[in-house]
HTML snippet that shows the backbone in 3Dmol.js (N, CA, C, O; Angstrom):
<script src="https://3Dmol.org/build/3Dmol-min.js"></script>
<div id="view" style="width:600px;height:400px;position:relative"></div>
<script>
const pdb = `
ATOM      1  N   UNK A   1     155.111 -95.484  -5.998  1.00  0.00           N
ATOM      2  CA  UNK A   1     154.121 -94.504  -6.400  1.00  0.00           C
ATOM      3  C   UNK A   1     153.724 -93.679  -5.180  1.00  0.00           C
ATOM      4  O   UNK A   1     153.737 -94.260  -4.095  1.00  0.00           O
ATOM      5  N   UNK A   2     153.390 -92.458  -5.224  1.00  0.00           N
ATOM      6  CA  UNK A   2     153.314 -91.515  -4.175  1.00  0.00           C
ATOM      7  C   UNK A   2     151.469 -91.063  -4.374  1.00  0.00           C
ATOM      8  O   UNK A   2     150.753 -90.715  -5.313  1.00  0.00           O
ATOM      9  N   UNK A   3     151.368 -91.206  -3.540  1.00  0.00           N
ATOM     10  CA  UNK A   3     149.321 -90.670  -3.830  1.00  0.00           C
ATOM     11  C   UNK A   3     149.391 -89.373  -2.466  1.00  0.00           C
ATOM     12  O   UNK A   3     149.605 -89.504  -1.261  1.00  0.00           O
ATOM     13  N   UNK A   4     149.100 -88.122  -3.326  1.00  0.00           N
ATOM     14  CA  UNK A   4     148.393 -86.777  -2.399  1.00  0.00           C
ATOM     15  C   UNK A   4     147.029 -87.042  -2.547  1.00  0.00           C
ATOM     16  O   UNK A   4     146.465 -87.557  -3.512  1.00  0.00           O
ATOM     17  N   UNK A   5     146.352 -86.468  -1.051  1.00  0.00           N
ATOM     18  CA  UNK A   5     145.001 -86.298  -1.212  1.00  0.00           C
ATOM     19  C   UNK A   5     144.706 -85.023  -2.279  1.00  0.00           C
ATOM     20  O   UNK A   5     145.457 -84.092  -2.566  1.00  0.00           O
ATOM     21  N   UNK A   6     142.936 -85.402  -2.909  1.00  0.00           N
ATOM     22  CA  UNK A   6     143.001 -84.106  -3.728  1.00  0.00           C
ATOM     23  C   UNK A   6     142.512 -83.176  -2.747  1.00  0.00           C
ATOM     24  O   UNK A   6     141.838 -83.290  -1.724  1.00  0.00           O
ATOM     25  N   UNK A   7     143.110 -82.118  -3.431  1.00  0.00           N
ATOM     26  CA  UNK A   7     142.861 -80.738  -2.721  1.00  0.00           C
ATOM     27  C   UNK A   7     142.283 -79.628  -4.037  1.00  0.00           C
ATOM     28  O   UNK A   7     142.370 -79.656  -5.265  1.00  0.00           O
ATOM     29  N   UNK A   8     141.587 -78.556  -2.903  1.00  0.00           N
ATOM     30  CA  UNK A   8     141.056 -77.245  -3.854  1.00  0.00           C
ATOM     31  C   UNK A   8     142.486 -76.617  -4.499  1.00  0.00           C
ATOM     32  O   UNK A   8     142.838 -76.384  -5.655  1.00  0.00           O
ATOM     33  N   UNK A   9     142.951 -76.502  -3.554  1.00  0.00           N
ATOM     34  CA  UNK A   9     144.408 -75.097  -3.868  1.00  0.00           C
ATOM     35  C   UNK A   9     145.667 -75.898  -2.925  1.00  0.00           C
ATOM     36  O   UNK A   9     145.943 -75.608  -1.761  1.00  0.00           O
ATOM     37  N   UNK A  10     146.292 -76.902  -3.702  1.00  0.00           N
ATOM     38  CA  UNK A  10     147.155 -78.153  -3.030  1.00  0.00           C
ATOM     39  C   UNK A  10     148.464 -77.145  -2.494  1.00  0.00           C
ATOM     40  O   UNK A  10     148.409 -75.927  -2.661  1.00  0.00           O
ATOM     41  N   UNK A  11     149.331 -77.639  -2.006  1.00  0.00           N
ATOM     42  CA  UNK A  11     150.649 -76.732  -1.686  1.00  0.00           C
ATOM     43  C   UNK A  11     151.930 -76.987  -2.866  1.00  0.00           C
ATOM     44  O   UNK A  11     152.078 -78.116  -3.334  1.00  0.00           O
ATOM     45  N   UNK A  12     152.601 -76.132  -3.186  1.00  0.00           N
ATOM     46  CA  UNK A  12     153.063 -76.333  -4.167  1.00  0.00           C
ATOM     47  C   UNK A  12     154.098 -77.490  -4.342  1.00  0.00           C
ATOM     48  O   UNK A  12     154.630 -77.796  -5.409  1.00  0.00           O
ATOM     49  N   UNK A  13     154.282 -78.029  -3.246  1.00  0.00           N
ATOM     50  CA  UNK A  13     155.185 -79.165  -3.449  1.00  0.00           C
ATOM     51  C   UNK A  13     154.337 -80.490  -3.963  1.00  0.00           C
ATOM     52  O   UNK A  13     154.809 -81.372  -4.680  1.00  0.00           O
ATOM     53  N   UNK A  14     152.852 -80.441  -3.395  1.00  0.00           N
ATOM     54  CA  UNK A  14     152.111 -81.217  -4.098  1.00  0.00           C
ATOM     55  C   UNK A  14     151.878 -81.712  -5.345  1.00  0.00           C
ATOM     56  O   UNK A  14     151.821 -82.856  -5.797  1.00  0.00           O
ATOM     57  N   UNK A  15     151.666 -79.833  -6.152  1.00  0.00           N
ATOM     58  CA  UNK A  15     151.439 -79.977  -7.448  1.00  0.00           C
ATOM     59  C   UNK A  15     152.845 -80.814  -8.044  1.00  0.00           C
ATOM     60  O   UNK A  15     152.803 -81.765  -8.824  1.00  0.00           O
ATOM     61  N   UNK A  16     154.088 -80.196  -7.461  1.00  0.00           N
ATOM     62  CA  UNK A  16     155.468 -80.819  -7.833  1.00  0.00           C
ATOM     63  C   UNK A  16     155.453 -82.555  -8.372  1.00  0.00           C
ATOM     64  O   UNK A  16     155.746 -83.127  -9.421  1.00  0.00           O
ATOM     65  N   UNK A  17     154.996 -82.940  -7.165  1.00  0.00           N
ATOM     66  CA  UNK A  17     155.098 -84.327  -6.731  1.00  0.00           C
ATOM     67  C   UNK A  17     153.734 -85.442  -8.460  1.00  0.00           C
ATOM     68  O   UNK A  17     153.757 -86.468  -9.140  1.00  0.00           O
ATOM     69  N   UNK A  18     152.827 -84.144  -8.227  1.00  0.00           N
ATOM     70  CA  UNK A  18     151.852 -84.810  -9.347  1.00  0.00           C
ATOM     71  C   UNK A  18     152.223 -84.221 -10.526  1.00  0.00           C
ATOM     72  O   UNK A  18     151.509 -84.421 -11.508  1.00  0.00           O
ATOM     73  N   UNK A  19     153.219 -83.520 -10.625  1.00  0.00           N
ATOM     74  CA  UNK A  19     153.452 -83.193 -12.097  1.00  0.00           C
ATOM     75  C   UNK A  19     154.666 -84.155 -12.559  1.00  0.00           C
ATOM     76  O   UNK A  19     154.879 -84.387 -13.749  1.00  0.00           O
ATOM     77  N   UNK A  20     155.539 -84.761 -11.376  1.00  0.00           N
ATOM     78  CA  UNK A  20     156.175 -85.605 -11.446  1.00  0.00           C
ATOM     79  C   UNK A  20     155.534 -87.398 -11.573  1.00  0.00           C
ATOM     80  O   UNK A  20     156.299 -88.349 -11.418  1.00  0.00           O
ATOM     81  N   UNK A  21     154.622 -87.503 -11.755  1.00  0.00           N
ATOM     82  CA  UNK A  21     153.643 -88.826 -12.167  1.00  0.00           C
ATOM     83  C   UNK A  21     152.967 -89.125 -11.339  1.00  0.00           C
ATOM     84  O   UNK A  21     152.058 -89.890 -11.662  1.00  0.00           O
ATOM     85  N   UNK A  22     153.072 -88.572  -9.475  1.00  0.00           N
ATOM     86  CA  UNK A  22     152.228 -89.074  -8.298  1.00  0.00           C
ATOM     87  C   UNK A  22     150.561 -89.093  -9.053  1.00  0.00           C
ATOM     88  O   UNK A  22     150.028 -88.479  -9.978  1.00  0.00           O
ATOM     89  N   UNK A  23     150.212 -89.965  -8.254  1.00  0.00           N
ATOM     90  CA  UNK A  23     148.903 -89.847  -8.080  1.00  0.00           C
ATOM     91  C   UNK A  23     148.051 -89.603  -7.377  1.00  0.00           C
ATOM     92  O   UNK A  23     148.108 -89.942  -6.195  1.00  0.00           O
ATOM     93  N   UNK A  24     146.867 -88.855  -7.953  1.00  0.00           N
ATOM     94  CA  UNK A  24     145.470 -88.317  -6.805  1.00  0.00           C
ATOM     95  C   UNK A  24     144.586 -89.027  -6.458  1.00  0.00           C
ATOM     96  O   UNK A  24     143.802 -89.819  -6.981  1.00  0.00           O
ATOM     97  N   UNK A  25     144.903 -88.481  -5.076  1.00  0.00           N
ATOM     98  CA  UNK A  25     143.560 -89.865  -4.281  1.00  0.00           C
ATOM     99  C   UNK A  25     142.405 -89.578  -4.255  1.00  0.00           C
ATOM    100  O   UNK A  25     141.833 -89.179  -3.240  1.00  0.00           O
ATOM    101  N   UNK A  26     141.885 -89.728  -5.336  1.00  0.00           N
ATOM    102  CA  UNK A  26     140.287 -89.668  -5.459  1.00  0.00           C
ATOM    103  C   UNK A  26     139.619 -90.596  -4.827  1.00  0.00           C
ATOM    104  O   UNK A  26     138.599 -90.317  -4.197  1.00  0.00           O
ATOM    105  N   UNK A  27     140.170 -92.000  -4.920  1.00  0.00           N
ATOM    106  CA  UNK A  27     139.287 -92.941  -4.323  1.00  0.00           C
ATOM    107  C   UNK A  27     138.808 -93.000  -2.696  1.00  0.00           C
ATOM    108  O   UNK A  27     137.824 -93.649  -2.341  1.00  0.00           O
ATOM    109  N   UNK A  28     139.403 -92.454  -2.042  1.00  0.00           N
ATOM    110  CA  UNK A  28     138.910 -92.094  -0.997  1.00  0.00           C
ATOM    111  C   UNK A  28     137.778 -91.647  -0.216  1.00  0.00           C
ATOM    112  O   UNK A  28     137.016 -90.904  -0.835  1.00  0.00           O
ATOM    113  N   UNK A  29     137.419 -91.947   1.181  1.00  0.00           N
ATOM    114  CA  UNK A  29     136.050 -90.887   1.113  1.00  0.00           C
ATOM    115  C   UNK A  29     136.731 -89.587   1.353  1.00  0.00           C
ATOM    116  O   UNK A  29     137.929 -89.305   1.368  1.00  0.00           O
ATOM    117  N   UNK A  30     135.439 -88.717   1.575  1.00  0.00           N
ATOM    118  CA  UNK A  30     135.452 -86.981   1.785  1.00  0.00           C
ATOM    119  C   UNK A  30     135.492 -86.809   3.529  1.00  0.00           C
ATOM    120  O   UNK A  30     134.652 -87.045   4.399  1.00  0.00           O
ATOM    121  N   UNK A  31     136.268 -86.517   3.549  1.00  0.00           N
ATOM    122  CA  UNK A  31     136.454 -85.677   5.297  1.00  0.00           C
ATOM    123  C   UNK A  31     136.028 -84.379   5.423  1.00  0.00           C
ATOM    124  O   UNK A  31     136.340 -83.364   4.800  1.00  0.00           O
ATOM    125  N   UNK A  32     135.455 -84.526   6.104  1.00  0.00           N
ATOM    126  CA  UNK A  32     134.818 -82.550   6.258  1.00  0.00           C
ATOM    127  C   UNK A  32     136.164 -81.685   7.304  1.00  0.00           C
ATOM    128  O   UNK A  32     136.669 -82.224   8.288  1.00  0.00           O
ATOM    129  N   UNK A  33     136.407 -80.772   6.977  1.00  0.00           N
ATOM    130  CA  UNK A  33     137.105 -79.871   7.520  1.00  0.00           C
ATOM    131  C   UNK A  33     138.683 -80.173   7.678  1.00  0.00           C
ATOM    132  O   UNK A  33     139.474 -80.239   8.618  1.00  0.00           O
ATOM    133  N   UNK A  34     138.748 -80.361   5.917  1.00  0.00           N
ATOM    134  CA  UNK A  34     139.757 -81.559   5.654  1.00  0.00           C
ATOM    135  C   UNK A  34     140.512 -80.130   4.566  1.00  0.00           C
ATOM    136  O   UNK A  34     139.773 -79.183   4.295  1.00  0.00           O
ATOM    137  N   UNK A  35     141.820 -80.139   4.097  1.00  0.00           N
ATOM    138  CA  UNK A  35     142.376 -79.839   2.763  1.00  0.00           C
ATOM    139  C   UNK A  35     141.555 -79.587   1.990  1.00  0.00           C
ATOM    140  O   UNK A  35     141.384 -78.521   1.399  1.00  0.00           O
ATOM    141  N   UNK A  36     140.688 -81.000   1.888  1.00  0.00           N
ATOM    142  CA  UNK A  36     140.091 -81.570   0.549  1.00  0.00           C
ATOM    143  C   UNK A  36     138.756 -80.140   0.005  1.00  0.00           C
ATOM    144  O   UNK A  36     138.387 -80.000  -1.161  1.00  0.00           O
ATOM    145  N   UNK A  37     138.292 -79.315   1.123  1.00  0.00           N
ATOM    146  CA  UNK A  37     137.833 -78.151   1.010  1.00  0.00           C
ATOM    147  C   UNK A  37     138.143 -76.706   1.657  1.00  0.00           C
ATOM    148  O   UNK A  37     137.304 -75.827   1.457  1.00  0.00           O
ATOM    149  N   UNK A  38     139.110 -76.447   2.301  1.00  0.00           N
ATOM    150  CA  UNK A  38     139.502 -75.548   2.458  1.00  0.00           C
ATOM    151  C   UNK A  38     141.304 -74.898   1.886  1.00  0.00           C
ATOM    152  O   UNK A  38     142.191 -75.657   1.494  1.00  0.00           O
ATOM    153  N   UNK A  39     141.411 -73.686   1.972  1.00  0.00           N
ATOM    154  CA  UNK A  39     142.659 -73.657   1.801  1.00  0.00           C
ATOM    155  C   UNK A  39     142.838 -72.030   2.716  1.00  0.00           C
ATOM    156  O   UNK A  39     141.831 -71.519   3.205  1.00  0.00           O
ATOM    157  N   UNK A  40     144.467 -71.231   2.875  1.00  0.00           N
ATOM    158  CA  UNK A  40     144.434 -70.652   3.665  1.00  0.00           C
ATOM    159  C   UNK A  40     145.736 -69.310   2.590  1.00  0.00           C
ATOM    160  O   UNK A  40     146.957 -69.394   2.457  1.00  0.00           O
ATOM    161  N   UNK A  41     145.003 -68.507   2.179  1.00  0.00           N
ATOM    162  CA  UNK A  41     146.126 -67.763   1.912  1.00  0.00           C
ATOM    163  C   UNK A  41     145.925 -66.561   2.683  1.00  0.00           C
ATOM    164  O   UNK A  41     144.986 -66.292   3.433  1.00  0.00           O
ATOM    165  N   UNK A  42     147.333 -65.616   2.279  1.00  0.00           N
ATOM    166  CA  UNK A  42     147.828 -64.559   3.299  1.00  0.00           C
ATOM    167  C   UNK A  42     147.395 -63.108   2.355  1.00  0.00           C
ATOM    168  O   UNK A  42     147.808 -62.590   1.318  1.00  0.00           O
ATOM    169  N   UNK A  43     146.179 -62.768   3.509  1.00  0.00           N
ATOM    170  CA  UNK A  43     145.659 -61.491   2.829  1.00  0.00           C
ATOM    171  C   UNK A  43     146.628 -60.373   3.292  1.00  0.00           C
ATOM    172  O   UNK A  43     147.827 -60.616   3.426  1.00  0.00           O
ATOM    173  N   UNK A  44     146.101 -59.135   3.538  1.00  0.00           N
ATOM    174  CA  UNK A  44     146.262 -57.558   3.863  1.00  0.00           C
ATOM    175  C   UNK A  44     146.301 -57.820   5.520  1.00  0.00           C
ATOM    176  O   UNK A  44     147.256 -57.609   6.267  1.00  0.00           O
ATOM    177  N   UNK A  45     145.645 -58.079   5.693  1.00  0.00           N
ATOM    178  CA  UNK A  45     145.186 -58.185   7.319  1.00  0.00           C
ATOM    179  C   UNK A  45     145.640 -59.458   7.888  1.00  0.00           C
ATOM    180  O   UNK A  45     145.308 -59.571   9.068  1.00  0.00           O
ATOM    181  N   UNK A  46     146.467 -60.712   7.289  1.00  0.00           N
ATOM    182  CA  UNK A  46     147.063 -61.843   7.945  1.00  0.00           C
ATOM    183  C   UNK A  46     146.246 -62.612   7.193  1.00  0.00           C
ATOM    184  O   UNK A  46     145.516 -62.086   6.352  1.00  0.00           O
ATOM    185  N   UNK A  47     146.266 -64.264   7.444  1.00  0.00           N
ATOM    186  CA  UNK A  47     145.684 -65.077   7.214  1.00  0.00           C
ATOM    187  C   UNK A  47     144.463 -64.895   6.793  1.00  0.00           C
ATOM    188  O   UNK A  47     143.811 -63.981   7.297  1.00  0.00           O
ATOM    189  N   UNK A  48     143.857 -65.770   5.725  1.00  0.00           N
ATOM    190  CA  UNK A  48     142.447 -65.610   5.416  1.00  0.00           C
ATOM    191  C   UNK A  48     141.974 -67.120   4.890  1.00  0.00           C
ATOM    192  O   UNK A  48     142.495 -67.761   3.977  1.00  0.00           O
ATOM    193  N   UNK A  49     141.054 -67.435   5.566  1.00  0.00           N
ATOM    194  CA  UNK A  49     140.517 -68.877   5.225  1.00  0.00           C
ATOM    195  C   UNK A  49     139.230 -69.109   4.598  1.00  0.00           C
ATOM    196  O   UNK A  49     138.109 -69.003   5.096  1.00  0.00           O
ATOM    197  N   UNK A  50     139.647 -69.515   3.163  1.00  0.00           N
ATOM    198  CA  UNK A  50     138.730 -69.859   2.181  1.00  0.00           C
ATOM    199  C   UNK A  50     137.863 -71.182   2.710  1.00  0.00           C
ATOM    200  O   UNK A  50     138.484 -71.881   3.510  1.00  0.00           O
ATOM    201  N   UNK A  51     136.234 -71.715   2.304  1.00  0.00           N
ATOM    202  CA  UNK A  51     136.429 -72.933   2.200  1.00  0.00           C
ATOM    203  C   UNK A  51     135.347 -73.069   0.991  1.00  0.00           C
ATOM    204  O   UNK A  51     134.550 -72.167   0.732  1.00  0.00           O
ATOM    205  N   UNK A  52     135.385 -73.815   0.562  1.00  0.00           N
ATOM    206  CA  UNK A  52     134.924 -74.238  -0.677  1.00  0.00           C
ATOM    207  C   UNK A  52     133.278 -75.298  -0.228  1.00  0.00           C
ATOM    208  O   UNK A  52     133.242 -76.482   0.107  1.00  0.00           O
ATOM    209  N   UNK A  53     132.253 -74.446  -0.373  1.00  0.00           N
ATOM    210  CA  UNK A  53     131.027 -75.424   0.583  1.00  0.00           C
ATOM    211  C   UNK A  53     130.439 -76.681  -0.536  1.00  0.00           C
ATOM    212  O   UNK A  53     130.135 -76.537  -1.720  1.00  0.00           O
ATOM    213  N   UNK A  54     130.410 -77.765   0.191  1.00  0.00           N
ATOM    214  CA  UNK A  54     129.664 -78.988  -0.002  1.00  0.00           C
ATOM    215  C   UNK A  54     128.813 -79.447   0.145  1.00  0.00           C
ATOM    216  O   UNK A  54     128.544 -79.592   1.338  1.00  0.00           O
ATOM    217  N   UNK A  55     127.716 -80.039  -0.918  1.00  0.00           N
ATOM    218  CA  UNK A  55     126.516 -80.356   0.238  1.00  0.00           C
ATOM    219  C   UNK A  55     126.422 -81.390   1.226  1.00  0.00           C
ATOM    220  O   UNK A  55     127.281 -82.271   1.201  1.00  0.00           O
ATOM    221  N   UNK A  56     125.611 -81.423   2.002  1.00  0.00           N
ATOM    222  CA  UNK A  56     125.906 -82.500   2.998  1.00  0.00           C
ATOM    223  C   UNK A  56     125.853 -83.895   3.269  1.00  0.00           C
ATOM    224  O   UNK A  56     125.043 -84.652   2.736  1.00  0.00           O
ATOM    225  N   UNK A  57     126.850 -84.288   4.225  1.00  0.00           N
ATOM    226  CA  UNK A  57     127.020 -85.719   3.620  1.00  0.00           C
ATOM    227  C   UNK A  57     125.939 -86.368   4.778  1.00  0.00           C
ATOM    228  O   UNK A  57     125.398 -87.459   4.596  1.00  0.00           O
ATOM    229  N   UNK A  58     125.735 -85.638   5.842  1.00  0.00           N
ATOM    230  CA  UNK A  58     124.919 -86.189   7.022  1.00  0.00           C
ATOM    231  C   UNK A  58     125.659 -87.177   8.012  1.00  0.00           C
ATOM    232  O   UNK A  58     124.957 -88.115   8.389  1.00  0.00           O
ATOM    233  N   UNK A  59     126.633 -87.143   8.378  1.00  0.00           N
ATOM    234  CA  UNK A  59     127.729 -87.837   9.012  1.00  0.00           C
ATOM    235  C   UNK A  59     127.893 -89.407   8.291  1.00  0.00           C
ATOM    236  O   UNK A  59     128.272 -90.366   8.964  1.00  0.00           O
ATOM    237  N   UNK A  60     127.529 -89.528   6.732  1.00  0.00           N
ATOM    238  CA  UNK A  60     128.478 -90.755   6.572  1.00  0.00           C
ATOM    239  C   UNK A  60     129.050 -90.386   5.304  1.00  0.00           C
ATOM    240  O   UNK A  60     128.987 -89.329   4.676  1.00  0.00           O
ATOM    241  N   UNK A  61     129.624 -91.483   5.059  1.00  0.00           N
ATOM    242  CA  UNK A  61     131.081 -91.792   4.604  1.00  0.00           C
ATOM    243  C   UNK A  61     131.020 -91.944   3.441  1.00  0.00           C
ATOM    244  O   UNK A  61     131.048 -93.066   2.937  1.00  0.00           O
ATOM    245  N   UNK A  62     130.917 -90.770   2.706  1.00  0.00           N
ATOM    246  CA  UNK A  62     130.863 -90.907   0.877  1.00  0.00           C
ATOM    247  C   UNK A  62     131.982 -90.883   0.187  1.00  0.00           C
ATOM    248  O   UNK A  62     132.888 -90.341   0.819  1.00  0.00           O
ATOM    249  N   UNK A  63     132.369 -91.366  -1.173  1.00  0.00           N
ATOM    250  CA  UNK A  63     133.216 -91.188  -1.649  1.00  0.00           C
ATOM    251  C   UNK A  63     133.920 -90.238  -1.996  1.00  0.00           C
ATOM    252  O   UNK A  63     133.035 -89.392  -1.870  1.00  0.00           O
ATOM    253  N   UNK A  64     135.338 -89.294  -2.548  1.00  0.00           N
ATOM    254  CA  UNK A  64     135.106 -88.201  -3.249  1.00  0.00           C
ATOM    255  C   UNK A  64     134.721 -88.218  -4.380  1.00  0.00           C
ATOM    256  O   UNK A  64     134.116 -87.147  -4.327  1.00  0.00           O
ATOM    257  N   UNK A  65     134.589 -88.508  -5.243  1.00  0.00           N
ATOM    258  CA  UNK A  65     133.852 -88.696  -6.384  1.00  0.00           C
ATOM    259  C   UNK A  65     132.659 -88.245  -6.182  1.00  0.00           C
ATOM    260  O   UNK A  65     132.386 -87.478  -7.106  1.00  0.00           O
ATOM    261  N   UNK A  66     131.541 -88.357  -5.210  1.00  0.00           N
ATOM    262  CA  UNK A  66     130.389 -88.274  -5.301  1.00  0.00           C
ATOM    263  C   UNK A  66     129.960 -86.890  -4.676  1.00  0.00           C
ATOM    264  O   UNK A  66     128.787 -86.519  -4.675  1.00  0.00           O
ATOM    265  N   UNK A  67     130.763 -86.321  -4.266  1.00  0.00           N
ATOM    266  CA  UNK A  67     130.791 -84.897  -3.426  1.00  0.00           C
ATOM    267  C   UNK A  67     130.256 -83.845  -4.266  1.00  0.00           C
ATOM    268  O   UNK A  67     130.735 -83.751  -5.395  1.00  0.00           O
ATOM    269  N   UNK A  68     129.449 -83.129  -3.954  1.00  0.00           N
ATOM    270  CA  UNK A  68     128.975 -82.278  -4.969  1.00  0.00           C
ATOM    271  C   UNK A  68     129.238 -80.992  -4.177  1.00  0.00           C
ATOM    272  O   UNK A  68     129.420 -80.929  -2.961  1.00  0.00           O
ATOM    273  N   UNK A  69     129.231 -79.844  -5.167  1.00  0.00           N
ATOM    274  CA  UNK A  69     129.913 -78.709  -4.609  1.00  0.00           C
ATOM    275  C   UNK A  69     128.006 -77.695  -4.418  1.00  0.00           C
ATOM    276  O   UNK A  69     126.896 -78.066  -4.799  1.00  0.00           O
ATOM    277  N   UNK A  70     128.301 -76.809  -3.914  1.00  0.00           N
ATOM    278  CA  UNK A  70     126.844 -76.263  -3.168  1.00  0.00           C
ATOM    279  C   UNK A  70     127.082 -74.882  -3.365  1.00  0.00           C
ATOM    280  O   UNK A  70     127.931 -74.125  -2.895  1.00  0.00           O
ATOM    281  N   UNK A  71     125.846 -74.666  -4.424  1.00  0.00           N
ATOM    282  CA  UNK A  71     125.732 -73.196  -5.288  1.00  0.00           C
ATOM    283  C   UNK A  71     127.463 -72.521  -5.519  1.00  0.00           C
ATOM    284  O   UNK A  71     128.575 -72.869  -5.124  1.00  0.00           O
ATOM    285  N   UNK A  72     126.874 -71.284  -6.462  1.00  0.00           N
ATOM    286  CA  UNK A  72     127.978 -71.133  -6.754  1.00  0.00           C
ATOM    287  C   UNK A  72     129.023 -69.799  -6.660  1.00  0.00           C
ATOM    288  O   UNK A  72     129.947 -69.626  -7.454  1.00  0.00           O
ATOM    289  N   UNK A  73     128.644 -68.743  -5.349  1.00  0.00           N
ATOM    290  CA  UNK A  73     128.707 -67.447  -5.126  1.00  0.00           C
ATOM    291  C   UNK A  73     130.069 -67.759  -4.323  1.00  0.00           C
ATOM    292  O   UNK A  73     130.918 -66.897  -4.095  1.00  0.00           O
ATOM    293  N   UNK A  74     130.144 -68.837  -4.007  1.00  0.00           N
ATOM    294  CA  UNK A  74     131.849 -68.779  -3.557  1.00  0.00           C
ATOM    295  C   UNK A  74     132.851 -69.088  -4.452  1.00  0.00           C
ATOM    296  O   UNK A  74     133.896 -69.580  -4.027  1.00  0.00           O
ATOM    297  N   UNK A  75     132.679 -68.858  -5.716  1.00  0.00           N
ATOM    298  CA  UNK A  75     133.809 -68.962  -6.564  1.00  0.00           C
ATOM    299  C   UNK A  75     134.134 -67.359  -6.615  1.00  0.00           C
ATOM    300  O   UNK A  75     135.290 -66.986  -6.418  1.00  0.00           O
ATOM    301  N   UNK A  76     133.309 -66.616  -6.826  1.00  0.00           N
ATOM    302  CA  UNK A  76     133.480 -65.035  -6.708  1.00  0.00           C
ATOM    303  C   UNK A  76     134.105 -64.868  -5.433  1.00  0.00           C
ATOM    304  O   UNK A  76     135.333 -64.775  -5.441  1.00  0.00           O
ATOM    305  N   UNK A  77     133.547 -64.816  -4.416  1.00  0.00           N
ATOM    306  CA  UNK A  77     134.215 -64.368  -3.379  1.00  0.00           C
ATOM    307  C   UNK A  77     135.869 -65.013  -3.235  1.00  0.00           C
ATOM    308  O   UNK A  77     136.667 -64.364  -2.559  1.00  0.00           O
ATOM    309  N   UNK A  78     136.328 -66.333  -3.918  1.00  0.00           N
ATOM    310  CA  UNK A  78     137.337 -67.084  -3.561  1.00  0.00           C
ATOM    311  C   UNK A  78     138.473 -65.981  -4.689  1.00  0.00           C
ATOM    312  O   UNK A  78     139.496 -65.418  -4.301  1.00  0.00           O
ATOM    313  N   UNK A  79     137.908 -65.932  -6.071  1.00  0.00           N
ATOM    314  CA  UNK A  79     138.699 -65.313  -6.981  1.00  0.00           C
ATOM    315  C   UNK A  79     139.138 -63.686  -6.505  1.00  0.00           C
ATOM    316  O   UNK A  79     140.267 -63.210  -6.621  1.00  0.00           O
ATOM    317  N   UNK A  80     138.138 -63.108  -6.039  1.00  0.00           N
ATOM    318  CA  UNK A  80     138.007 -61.904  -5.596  1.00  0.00           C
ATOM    319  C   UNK A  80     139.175 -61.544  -4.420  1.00  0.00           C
ATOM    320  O   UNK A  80     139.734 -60.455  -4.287  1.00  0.00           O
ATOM    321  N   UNK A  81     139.447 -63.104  -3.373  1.00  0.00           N
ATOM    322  CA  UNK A  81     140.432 -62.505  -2.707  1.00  0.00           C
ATOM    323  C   UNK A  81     141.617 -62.739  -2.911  1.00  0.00           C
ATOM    324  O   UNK A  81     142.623 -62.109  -2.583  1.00  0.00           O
ATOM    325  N   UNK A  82     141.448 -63.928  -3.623  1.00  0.00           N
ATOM    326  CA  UNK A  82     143.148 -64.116  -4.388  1.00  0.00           C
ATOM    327  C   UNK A  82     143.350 -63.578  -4.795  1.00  0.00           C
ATOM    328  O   UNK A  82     144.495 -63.205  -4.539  1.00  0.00           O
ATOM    329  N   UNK A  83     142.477 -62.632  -6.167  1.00  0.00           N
ATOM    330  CA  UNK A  83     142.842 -61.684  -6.514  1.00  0.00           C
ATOM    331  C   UNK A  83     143.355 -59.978  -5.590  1.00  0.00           C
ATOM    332  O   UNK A  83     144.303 -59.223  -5.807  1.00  0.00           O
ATOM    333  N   UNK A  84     142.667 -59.937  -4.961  1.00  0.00           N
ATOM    334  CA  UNK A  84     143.108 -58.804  -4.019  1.00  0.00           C
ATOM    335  C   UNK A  84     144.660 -58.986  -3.093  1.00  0.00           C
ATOM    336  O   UNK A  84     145.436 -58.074  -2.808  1.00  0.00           O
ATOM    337  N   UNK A  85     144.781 -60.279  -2.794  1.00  0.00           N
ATOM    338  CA  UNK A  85     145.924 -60.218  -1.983  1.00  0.00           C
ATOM    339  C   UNK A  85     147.141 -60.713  -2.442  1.00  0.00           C
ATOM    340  O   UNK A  85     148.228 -60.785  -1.870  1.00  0.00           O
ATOM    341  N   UNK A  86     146.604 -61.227  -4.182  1.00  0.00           N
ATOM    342  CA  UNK A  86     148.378 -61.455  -4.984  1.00  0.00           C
ATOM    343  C   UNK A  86     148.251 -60.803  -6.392  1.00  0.00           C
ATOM    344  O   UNK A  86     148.798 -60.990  -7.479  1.00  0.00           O
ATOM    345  N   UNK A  87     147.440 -60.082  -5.983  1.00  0.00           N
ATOM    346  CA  UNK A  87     146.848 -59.366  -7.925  1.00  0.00           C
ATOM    347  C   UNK A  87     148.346 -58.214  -8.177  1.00  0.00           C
ATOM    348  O   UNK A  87     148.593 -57.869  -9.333  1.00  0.00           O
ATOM    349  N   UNK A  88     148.876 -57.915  -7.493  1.00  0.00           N
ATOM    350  CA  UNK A  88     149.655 -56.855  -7.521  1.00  0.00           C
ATOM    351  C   UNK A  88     150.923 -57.759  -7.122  1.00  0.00           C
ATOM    352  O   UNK A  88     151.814 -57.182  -7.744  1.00  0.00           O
ATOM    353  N   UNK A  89     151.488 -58.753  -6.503  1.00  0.00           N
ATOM    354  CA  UNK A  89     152.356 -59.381  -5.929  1.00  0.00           C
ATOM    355  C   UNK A  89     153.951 -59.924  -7.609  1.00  0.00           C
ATOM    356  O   UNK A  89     153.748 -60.601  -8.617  1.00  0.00           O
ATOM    357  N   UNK A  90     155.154 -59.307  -7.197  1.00  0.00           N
ATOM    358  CA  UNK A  90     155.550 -59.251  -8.107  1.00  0.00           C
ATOM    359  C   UNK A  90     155.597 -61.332  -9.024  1.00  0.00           C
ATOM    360  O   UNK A  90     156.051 -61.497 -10.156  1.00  0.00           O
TER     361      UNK A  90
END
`;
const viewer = $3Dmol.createViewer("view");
viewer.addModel(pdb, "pdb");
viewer.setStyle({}, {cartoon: {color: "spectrum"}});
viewer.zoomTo();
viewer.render();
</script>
């Protein structure tokens, strides 16, 4: 059995691997400045790094499961640039 960490926006060999029966490692704790909230796509201008904000864990060691995501104005801004930098992409 193959376990990927979960991720926001995994790499596509990931999704591969879990569409093929792997499993997601939820059980894990949350790492800050980890996959598990950021991801990196290629705008107009080069690289552009999303991250997806969490509230805080206070330096210990929570599960992912218990991670809660923190307000919600970065889903706009996240859609907004994916959309801008593959909205047109054949």
């Amino acid at each position: 059995m193959v376990v990927v960490p979960a991720s926001v926006f995994p790499p596509a060999h990931w999704v591969q691997r879990i569409l093929q029966g792997a499993s997601v490692g939820i059980a894990d704790h949350y790492c800050k400045q980890t996959i598990r909230n950021r991801y990196t796509i290629l705008g107009v201008n080069g690289s552009l790094m999303l991250t997806v904000p969490v509230e805080g864990q206070k330096g210990q060691k929570i599960p992912l499961r218990d991670i809660r995501l923190f307000g919600n104005s970065w889903q706009s801004n996240h859609w907004h640039s994916v959309r801008s930098a593959y909205g047109k992409s054949a």
